[in-house]
Residue frames as a rotation matrix with the C-alpha (Angstrom) as fourth column:
UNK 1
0.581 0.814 0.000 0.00
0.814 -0.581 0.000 0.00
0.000 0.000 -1.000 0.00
UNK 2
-0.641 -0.527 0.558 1.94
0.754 -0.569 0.330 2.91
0.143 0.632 0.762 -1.80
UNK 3
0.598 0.570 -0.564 0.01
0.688 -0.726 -0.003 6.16
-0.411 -0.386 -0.826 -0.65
UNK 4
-0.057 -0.451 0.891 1.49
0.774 -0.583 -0.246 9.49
0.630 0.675 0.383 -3.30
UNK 5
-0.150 0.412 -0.899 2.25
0.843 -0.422 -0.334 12.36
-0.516 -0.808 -0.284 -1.44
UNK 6
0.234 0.354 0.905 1.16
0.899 -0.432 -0.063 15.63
0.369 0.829 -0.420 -2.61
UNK 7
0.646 0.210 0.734 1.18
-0.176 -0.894 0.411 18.04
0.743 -0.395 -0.540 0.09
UNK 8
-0.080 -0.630 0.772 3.15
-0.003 -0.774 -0.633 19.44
0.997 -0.053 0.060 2.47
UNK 9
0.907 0.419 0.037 2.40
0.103 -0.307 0.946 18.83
0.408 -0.855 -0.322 6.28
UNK 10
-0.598 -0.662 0.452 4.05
0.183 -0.662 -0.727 20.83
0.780 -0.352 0.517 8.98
UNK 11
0.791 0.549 -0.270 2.40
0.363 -0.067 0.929 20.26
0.492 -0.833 -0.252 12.27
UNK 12
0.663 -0.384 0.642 3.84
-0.580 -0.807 0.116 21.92
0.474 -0.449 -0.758 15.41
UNK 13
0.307 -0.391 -0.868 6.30
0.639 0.761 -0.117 20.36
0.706 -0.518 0.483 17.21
UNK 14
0.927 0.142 0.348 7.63
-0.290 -0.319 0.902 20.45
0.239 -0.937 -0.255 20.79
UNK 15
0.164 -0.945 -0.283 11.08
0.036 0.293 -0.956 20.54
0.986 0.147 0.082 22.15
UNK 16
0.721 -0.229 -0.654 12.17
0.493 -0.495 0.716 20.74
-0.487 -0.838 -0.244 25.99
UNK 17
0.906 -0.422 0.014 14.87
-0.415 -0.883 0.220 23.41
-0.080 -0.205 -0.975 26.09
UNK 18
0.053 -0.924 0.380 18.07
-0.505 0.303 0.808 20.87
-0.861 -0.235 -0.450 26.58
UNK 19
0.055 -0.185 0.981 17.08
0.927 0.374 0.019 19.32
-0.371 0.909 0.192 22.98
UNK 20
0.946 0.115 0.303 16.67
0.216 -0.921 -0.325 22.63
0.242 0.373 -0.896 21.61
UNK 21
0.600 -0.792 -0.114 20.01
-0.775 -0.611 0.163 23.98
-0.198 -0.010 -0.980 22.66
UNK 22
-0.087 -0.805 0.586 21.96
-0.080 0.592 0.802 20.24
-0.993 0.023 -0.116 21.73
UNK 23
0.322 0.290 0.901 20.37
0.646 0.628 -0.433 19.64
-0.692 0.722 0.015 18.97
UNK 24
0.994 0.054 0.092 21.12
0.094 -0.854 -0.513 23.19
0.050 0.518 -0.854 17.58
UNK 25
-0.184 -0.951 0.250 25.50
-0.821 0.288 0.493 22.58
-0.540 -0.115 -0.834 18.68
UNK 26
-0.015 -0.145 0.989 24.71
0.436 0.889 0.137 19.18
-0.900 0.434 0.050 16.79
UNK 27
0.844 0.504 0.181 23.17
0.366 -0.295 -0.883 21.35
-0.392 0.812 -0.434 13.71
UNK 28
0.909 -0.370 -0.194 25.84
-0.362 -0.929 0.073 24.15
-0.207 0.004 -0.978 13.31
UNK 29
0.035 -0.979 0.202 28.39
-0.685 0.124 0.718 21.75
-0.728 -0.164 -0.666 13.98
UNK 30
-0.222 -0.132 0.966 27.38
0.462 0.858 0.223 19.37
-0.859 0.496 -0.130 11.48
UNK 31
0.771 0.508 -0.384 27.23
0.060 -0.657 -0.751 21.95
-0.634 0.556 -0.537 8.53
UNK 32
-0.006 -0.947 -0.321 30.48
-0.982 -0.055 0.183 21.64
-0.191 0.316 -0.929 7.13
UNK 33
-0.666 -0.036 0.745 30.01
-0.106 0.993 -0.047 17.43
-0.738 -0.111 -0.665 7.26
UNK 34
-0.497 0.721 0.483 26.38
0.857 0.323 0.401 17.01
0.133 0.614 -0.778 5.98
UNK 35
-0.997 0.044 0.063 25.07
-0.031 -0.980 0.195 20.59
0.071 0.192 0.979 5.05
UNK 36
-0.818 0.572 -0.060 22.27
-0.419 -0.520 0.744 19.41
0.395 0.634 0.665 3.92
UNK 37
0.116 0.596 -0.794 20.64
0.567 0.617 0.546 17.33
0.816 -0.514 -0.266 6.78
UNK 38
-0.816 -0.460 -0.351 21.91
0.577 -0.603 -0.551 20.19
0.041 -0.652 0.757 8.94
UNK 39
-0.913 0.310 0.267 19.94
-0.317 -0.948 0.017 22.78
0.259 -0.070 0.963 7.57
UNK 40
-0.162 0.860 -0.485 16.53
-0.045 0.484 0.874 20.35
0.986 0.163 -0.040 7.73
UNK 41
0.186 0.069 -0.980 17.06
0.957 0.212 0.196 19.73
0.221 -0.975 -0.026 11.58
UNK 42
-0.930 -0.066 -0.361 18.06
0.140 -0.973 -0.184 24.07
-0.339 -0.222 0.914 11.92
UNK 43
-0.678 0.637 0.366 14.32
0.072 -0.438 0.896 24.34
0.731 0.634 0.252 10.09
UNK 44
0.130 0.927 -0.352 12.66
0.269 0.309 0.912 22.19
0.954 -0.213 -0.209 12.15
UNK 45
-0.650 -0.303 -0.697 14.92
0.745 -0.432 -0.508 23.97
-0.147 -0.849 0.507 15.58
UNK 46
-0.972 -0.233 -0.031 13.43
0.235 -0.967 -0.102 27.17
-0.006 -0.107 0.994 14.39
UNK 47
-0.368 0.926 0.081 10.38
-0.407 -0.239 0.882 26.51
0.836 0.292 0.465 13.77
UNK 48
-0.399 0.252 -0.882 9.68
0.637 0.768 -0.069 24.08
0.660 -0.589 -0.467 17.32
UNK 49
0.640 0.334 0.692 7.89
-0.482 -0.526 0.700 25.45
0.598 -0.782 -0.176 20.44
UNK 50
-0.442 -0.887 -0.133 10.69
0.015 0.141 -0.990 25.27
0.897 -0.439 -0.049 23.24
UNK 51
0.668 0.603 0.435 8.98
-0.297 -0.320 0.900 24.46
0.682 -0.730 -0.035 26.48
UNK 52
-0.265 -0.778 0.569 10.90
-0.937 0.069 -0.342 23.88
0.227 -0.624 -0.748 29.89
UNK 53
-0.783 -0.279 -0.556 11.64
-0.348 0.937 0.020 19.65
0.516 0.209 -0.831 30.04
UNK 54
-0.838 0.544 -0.038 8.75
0.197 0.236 -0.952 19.10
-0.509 -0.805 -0.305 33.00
UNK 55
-0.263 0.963 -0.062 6.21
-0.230 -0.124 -0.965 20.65
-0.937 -0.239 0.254 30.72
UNK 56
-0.640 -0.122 -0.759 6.83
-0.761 0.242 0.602 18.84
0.110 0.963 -0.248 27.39
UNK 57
0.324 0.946 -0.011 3.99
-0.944 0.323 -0.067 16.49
-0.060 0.032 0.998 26.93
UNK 58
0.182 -0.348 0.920 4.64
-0.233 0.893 0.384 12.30
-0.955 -0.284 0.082 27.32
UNK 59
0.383 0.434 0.816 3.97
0.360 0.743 -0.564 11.68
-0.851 0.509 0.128 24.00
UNK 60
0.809 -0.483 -0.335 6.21
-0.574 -0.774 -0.269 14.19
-0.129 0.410 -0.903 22.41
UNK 61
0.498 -0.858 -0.128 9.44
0.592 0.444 -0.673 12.40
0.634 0.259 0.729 20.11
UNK 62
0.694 -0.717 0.066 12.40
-0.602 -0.528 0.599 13.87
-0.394 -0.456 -0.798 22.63
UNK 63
-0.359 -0.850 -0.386 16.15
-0.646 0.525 -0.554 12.55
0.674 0.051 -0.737 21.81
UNK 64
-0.857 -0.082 0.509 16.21
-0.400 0.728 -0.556 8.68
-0.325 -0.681 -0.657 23.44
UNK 65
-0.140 0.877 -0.459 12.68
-0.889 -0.316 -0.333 8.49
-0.437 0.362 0.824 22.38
UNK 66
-0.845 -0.258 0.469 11.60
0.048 0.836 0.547 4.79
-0.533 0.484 -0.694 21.36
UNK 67
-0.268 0.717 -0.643 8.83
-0.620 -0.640 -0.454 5.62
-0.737 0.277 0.616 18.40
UNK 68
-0.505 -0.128 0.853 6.74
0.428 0.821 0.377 3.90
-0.749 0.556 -0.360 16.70
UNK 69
-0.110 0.782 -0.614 4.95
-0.331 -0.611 -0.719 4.96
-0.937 0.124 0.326 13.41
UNK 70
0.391 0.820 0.418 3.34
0.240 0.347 -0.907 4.54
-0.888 0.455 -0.062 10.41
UNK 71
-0.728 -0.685 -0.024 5.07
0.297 -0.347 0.890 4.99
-0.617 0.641 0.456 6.69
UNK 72
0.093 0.919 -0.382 2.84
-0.734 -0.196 -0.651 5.83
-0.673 0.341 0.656 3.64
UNK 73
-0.521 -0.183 -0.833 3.93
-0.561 0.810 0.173 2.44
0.643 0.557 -0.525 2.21
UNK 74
0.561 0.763 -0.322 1.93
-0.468 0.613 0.637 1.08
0.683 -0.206 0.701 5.39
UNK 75
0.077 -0.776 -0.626 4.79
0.348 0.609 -0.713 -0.03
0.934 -0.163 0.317 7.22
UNK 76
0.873 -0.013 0.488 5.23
-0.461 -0.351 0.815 0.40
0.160 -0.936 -0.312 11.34
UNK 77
0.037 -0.961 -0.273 8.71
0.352 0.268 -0.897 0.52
0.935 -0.063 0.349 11.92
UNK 78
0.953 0.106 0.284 9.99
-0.166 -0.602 0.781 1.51
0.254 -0.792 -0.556 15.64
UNK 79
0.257 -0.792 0.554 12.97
0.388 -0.441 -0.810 3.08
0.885 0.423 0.194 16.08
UNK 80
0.667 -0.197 -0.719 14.97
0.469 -0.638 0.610 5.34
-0.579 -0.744 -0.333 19.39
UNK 81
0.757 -0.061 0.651 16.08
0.564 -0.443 -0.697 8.30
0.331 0.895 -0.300 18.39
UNK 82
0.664 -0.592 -0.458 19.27
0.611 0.075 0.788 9.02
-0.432 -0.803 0.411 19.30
UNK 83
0.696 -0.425 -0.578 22.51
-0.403 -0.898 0.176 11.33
-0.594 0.111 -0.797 18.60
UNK 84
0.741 -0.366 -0.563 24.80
-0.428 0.389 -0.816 10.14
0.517 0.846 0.132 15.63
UNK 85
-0.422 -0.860 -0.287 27.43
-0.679 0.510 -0.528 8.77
0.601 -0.028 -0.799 17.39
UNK 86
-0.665 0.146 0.733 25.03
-0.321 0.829 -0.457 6.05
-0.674 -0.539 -0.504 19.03
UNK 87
0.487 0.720 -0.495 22.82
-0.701 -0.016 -0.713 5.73
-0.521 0.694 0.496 16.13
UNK 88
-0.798 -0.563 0.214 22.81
-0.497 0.816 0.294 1.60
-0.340 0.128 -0.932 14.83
UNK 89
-0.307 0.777 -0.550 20.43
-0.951 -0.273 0.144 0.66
-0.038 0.567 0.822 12.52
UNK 90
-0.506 0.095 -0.857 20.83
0.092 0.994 0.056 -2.96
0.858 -0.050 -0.512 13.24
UNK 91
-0.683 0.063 -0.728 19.78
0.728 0.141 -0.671 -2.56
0.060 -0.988 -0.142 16.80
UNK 92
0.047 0.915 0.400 17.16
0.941 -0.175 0.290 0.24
0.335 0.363 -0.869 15.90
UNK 93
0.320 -0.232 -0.918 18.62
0.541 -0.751 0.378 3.69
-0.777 -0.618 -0.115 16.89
UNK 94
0.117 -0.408 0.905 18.70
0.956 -0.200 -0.213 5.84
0.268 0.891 0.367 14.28
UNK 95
-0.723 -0.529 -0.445 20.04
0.670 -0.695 -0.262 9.55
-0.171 -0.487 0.856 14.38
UNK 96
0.260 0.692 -0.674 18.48
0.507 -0.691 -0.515 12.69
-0.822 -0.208 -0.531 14.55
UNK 97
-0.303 -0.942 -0.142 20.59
0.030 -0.158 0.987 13.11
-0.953 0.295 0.076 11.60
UNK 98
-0.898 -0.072 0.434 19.22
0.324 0.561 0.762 11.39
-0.298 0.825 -0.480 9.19
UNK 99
-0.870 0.482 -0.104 15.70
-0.201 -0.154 0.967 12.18
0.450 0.863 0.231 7.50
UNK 100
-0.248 0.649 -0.719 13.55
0.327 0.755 0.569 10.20
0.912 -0.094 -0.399 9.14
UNK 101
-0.320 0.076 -0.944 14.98
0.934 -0.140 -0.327 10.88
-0.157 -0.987 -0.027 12.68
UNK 102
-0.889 -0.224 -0.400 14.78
0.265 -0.963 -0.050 14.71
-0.374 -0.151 0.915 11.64
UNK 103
-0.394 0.889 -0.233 11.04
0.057 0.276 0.959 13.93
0.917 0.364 -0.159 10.85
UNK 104
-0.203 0.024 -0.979 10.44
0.519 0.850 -0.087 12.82
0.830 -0.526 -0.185 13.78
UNK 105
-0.885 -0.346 -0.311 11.57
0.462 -0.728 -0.506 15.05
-0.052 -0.591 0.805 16.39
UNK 106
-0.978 0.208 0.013 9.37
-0.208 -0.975 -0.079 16.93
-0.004 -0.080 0.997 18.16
UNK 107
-0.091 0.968 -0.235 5.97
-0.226 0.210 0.951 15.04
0.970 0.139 0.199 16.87
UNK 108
-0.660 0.132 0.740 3.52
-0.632 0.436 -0.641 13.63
-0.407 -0.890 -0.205 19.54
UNK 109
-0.681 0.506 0.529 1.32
0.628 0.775 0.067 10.51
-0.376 0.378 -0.846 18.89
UNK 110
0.727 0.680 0.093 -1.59
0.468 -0.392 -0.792 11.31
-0.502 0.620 -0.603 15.81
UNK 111
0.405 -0.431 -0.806 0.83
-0.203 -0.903 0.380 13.53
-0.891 0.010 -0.453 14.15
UNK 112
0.735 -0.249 0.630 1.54
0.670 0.412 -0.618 13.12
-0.105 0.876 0.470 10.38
UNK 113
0.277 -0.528 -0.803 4.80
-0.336 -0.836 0.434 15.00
-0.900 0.150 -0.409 8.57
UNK 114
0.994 -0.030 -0.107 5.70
-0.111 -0.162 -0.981 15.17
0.012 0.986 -0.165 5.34
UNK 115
0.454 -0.891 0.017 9.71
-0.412 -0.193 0.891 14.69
-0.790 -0.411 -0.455 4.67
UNK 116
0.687 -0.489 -0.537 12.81
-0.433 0.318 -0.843 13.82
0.584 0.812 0.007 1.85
UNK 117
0.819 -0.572 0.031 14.72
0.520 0.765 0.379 10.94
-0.240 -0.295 0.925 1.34
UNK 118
-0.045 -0.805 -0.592 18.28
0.174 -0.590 0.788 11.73
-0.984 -0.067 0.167 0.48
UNK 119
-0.714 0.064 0.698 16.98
0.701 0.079 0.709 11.12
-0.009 0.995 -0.102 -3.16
UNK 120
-0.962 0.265 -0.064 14.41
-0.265 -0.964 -0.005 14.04
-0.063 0.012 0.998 -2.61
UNK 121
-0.380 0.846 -0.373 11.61
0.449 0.521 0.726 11.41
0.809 0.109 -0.578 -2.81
UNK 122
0.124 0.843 0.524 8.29
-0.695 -0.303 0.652 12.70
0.709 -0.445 0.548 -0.90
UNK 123
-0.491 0.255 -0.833 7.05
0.187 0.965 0.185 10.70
0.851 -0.065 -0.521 1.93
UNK 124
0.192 0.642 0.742 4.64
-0.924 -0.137 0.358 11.03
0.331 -0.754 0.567 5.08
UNK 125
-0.706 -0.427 -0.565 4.67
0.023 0.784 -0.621 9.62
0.708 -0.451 -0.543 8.31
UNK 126
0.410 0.864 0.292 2.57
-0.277 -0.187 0.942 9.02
0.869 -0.468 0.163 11.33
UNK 127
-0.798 -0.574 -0.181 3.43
-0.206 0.543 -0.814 8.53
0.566 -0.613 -0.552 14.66
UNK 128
0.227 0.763 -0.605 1.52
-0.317 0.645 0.695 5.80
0.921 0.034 0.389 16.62
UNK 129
0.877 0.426 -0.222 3.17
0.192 0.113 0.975 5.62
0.441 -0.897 0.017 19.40
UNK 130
0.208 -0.901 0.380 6.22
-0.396 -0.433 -0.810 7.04
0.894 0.018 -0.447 22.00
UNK 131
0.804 0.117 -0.583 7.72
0.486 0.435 0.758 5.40
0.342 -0.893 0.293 24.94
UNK 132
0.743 -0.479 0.468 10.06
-0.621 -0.755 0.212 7.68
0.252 -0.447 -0.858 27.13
UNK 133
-0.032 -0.788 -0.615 13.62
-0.307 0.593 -0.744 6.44
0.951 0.165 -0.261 27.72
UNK 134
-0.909 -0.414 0.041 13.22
-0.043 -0.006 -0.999 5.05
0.414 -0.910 -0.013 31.57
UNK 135
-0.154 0.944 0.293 9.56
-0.971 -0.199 0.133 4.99
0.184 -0.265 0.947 31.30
């Protein structure tokens, strides 16, 4: 089940403050490496609501984050998002780096986004479900 996107979504996302300020030192510094997966994860910094870590909602993707969601091929992959130098795709940790993870970020469960592969291919996700690291 193959599902064209057309449109654009851009729902709000949520950050606590301590992603927000790593994740930006991860951005900046990774501009010179991979420019262009930088600037995608500096969009979605600038655009986030930044709340203080206590009042970020459960169900909000945060860094650690084990997530599960929905592809528009129909797949339900679940993943923990994690910072690139622990990010292992065998073992299901993928970075914040990469497309997907920089999708990700920030949603809370119900939440569709829109996002490119590295081939510029369309695609839409859902997330279905988030489980807090330590929960």
């Amino acid at each position: 089940m193959t599902t064209t996107v057309h449109n654009d979504l851009n729902p709000e996302i949520i950050l606590s403050t301590a992603d927000h300020h790593q994740l930006n030192i991860l951005a900046m510094a990774g501009l010179n490496h991979t420019p262009e997966q930088s600037d995608n994860l500096l969009y979605e910094l600038e655009r986030a609501r930044v709340l203080d870590a206590n009042s970020v909602p459960a169900d909000i993707v945060r860094m650690g984050s084990t997530v599960r969601y929905r592809t528009d091929a129909g797949q339900e992959p679940q993943v923990t998002v994690v910072y690139p130098v622990d990010a292992d795709i065998a073992e299901g940790r993928i970075s914040v780096l990469t497309p997907v993870g920089t999708a990700l970020i920030g949603l809370r469960v119900g939440q569709s986004i829109t996002w490119r592969d590295r081939a510029h291919k369309r695609h839409m996700l859902t997330v279905l479900s988030v489980e807090q690291p330590g929960a």
